[in-house]
MDTraj code that builds the backbone (N, CA, C; nanometers):
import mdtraj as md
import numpy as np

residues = "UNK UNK UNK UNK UNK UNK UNK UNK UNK UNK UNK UNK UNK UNK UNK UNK UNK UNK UNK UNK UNK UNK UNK UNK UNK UNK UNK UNK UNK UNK UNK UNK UNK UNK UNK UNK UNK UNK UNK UNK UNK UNK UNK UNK UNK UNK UNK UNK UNK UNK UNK UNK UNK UNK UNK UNK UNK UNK UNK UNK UNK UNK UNK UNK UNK UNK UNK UNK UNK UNK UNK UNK UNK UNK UNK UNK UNK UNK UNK UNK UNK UNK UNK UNK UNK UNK UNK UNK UNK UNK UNK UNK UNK UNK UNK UNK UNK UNK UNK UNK UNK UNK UNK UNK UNK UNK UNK UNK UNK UNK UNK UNK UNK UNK UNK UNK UNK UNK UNK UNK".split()
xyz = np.array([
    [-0.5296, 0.0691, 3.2040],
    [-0.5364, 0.0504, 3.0618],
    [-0.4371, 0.1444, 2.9936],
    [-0.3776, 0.0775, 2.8967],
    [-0.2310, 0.1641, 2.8320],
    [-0.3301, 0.2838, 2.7369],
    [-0.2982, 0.3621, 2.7210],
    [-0.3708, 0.5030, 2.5946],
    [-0.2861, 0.4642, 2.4470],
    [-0.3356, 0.4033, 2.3663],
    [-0.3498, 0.3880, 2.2297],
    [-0.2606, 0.5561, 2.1966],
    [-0.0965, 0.5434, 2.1443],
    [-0.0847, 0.6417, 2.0592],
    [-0.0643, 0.6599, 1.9491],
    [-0.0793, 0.5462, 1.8836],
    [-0.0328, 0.5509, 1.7237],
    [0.1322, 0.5441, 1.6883],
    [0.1379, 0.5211, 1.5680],
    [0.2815, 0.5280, 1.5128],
    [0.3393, 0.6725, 1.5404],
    [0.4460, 0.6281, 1.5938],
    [0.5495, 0.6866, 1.6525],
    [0.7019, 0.7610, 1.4749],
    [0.6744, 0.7078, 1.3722],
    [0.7526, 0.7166, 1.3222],
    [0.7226, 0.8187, 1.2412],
    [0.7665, 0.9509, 1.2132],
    [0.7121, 1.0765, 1.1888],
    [0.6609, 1.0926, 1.0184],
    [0.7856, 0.9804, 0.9283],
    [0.7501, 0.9749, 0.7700],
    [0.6088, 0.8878, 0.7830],
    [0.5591, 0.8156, 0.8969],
    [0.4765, 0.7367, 0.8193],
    [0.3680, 0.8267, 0.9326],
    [0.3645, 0.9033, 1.0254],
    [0.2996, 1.0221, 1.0283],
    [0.2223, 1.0881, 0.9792],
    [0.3398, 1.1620, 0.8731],
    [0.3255, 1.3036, 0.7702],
    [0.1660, 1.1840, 0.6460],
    [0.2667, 1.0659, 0.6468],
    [0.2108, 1.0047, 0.4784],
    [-0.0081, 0.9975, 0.5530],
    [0.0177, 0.9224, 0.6835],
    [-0.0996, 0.8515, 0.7553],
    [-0.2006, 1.0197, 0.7135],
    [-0.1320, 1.1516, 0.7207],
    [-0.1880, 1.2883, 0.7884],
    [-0.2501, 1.3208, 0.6332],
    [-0.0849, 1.3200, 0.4946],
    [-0.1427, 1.3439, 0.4396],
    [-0.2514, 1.2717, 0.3639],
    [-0.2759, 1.1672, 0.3622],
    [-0.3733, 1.0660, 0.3414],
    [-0.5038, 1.0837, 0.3577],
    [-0.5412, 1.1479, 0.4682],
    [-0.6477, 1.1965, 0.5748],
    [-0.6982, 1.3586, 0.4791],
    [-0.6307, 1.3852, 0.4538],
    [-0.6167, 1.5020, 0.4009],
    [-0.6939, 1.5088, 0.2545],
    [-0.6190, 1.4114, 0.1725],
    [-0.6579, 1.3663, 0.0275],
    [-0.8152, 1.3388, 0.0216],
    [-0.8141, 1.2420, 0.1095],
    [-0.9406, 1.1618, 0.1432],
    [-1.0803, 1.2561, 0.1243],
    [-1.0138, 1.3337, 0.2624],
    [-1.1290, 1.4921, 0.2930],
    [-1.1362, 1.5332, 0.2018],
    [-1.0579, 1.5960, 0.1356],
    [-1.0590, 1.6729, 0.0176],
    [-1.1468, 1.6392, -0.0519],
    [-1.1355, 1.5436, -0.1390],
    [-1.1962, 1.5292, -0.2735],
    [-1.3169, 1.3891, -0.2661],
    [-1.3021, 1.3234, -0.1376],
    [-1.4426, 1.2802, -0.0501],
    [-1.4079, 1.1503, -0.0901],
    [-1.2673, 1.1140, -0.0830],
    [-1.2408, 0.9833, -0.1455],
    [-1.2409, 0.8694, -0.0072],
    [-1.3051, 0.7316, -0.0107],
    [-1.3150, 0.6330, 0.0967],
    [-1.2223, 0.5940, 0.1148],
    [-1.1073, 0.5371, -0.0198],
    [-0.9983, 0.4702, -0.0158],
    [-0.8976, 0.5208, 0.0816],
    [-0.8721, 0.6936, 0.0364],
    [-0.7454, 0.6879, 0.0903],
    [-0.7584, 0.6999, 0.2261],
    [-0.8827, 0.7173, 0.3191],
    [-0.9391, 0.7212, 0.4504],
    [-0.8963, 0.5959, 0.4739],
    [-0.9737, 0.4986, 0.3928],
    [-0.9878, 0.3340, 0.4542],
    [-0.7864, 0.3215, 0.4828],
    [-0.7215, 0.3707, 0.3849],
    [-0.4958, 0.3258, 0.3968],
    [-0.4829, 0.3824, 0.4900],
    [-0.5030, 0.5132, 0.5205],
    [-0.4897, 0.5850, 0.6307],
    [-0.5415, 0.5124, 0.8016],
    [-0.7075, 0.4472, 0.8240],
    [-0.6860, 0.3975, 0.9146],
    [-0.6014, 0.2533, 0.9064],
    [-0.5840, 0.1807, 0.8015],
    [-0.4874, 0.0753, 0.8094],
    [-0.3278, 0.0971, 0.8359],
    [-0.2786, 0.2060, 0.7786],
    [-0.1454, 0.2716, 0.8344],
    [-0.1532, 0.2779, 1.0019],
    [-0.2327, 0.3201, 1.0378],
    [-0.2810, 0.3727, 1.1796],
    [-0.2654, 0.2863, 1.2756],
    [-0.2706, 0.1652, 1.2391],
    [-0.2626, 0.0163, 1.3578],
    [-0.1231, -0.0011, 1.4191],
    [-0.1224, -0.0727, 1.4831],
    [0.0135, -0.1025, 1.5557],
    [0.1082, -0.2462, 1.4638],
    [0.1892, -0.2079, 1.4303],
    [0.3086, -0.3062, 1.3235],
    [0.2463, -0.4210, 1.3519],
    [0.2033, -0.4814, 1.4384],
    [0.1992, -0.6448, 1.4653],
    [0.0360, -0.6613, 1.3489],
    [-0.0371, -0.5749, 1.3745],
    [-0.1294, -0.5539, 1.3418],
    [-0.1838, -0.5120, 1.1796],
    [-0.0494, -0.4402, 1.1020],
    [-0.0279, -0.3803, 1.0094],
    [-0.0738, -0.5107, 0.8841],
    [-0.1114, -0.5399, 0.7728],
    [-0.1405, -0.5858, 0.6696],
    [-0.0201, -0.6071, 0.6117],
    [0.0631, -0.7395, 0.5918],
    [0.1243, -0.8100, 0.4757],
    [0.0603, -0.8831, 0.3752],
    [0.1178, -0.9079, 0.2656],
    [0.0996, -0.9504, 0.1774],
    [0.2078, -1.0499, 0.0703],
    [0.2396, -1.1716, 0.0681],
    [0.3338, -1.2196, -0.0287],
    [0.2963, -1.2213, -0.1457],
    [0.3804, -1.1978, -0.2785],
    [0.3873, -1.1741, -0.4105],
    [0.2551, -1.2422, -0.4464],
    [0.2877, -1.3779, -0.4380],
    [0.1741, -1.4766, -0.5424],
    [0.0367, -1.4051, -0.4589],
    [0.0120, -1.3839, -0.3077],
    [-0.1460, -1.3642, -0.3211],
    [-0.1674, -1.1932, -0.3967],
    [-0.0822, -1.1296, -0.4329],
    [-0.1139, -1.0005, -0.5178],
    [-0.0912, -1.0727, -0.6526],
    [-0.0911, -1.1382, -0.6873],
    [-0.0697, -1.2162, -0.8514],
    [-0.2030, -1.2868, -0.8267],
    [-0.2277, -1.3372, -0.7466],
    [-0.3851, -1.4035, -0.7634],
    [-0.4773, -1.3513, -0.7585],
    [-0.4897, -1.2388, -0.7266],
    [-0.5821, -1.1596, -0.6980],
    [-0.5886, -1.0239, -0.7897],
    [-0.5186, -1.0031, -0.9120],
    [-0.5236, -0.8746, -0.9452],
    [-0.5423, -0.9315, -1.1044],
    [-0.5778, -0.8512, -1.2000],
    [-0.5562, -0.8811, -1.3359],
    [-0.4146, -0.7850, -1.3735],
    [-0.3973, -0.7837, -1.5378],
    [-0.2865, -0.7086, -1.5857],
    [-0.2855, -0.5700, -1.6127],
    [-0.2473, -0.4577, -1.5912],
    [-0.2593, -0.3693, -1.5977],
    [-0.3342, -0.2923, -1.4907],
    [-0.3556, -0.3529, -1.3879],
    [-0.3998, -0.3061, -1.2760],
    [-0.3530, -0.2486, -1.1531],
    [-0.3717, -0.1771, -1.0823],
    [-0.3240, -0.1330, -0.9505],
    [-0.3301, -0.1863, -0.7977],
    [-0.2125, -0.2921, -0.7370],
    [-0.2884, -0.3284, -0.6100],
    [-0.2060, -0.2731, -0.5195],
    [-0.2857, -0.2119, -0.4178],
    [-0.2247, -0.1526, -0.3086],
    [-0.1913, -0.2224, -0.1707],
    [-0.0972, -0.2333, -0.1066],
    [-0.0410, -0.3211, 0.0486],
    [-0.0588, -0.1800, 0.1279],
    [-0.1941, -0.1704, 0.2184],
    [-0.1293, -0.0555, 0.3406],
    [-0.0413, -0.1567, 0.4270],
    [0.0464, -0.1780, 0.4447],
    [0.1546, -0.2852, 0.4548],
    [0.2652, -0.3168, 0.4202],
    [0.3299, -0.4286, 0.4167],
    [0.4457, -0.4484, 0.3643],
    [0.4411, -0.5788, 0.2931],
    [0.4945, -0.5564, 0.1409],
    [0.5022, -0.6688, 0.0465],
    [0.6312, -0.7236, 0.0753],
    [0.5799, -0.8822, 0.0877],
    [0.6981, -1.0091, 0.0941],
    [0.6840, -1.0423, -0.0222],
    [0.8299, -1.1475, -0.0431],
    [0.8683, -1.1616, -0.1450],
    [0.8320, -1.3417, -0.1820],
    [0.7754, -1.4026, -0.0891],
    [0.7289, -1.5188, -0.1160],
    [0.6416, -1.5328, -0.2866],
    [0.6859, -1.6431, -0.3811],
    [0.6117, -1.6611, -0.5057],
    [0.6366, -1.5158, -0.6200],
    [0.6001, -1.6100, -0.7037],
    [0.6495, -1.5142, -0.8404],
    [0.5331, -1.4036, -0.9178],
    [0.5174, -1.2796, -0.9660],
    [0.4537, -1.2368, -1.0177],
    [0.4416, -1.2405, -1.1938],
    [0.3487, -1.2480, -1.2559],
    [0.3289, -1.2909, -1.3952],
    [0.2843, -1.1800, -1.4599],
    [0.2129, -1.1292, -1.3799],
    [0.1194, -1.0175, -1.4560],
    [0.2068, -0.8756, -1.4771],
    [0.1724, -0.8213, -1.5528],
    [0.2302, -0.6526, -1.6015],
    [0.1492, -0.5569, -1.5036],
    [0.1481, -0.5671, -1.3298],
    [0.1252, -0.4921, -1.2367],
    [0.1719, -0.3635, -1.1981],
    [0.1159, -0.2431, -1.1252],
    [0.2031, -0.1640, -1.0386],
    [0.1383, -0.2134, -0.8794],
    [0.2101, -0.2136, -0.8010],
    [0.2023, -0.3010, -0.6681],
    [0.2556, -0.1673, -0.5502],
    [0.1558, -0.0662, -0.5288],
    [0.2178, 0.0363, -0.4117],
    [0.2287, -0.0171, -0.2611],
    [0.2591, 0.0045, -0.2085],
    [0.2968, -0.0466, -0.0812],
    [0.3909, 0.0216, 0.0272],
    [0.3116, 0.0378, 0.1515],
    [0.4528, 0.1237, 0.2463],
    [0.5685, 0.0877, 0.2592],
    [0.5659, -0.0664, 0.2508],
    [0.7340, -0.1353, 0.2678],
    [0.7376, -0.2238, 0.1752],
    [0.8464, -0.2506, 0.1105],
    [0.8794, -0.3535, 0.0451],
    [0.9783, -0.4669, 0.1192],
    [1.0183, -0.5899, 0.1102],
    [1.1418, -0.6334, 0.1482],
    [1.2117, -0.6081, -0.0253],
    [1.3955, -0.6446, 0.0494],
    [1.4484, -0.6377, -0.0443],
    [1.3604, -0.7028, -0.1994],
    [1.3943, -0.8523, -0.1909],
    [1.3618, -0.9368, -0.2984],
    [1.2477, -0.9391, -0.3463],
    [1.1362, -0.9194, -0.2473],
    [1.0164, -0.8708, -0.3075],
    [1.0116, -0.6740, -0.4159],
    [1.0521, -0.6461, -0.4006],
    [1.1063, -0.4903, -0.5313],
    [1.1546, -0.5361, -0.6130],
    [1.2742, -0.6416, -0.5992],
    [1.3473, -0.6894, -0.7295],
    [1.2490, -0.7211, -0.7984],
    [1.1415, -0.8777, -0.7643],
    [1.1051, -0.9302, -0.7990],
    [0.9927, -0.8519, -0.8837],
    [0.9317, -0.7775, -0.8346],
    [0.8290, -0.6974, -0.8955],
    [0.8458, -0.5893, -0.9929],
    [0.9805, -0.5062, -0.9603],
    [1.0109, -0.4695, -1.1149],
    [1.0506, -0.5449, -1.1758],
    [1.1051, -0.6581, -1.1813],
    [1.1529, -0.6942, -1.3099],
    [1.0104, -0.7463, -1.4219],
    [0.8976, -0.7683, -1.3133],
    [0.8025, -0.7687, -1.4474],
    [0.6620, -0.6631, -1.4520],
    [0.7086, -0.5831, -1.3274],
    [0.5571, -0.4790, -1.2858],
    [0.6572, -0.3448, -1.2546],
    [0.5948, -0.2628, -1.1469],
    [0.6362, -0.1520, -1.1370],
    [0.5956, -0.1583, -0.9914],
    [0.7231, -0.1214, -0.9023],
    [0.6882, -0.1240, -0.7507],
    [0.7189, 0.0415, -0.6720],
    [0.6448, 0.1083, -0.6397],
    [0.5798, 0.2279, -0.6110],
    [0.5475, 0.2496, -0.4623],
    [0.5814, 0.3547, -0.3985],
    [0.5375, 0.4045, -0.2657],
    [0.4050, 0.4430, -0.2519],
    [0.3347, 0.4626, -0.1756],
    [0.1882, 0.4900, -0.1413],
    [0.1957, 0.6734, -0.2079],
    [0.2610, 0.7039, -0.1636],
    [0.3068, 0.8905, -0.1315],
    [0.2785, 0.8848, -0.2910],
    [0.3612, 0.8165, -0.3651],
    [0.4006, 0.8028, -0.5142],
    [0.2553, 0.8298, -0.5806],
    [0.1582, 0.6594, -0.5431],
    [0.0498, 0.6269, -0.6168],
    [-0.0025, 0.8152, -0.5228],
    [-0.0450, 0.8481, -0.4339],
    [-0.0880, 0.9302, -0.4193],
    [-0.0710, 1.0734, -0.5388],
    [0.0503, 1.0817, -0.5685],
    [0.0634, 1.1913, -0.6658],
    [0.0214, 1.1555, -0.8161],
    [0.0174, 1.0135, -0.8228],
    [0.0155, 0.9932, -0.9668],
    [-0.1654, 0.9803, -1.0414],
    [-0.2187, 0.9107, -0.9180],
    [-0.3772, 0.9061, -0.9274],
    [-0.4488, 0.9430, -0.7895],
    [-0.4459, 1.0474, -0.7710],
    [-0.5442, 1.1368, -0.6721],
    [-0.6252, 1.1044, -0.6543],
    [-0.7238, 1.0553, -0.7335],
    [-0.8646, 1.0332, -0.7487],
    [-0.9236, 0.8480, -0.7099],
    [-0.7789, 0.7977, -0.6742],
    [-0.7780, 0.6662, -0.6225],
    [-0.8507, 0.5521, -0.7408],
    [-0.8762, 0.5891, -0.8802],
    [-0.9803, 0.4990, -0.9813],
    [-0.8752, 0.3599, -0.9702],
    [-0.9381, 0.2793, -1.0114],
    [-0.8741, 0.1182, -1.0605],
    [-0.7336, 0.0705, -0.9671],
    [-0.8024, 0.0912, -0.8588],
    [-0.6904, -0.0007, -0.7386],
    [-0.7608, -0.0360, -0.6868],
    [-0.7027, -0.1561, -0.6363],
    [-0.7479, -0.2716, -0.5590],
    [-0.6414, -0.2609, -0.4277],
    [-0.6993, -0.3187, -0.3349],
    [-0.6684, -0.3398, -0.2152],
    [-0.6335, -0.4396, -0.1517],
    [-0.4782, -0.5153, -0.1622],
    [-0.4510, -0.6071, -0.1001],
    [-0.3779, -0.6691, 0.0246],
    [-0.4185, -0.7790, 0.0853],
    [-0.3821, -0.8199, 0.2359],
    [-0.4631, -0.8310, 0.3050],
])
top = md.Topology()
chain = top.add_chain()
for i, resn in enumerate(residues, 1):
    res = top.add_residue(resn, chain, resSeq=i)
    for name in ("N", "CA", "C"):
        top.add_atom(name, md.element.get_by_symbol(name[0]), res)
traj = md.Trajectory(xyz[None], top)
């Protein structure tokens, strides 16, 4: 049987560690729950295309990809959309009518994890 070692890539490491960290701290579920979803193996990892984060979120809201946002379908709503990866066209697409943000980012900006949603 192969031994399970986790991501190998040291930025998404540090982010998975400090995550773990946040979580403990201040006794938050969320950033535990990104942290073990970071934790999986790429094949395994959570995508998400545009329209199902447009169907699923209202305006002014926060949805998070532990994952990577595709750029399939259009967004309508006045979103911020954090996410570990973006593709190109999916960032375009999302600033031009939301705000597209790193996990690390949403981490500094709301600590306390309130009014995000979780998508993929």
């Amino acid at each position: 049987m192969v031994k399970r070692t986790g991501p190998q890539n040291l930025e998404l490491k540090e982010l998975i560690n400090d995550l773990k960290i946040l979580g403990n701290k201040n006794n938050i579920n969320l950033w535990k729950r990104v942290a073990m979803d970071l934790e999986m193996s790429t094949r395994a990892r959570r995508k998400a295309n545009i329209y199902k984060i447009n169907e699923n979120t209202r305006d002014n809201e926060i949805a998070l990809v532990p994952g990577k946002v595709l750029s399939m379908g259009d967004l309508t709503k006045k979103i911020t959309v954090a996410a570990y990866q973006f593709s190109e066209n999916a960032e375009e697409k999302i600033n031009a009518v939301g705000k597209a943000i790193s996990i690390r980012q949403l981490m500094k900006e709301n600590p306390k994890g309130k009014r995000i949603r979780i998508i993929g």
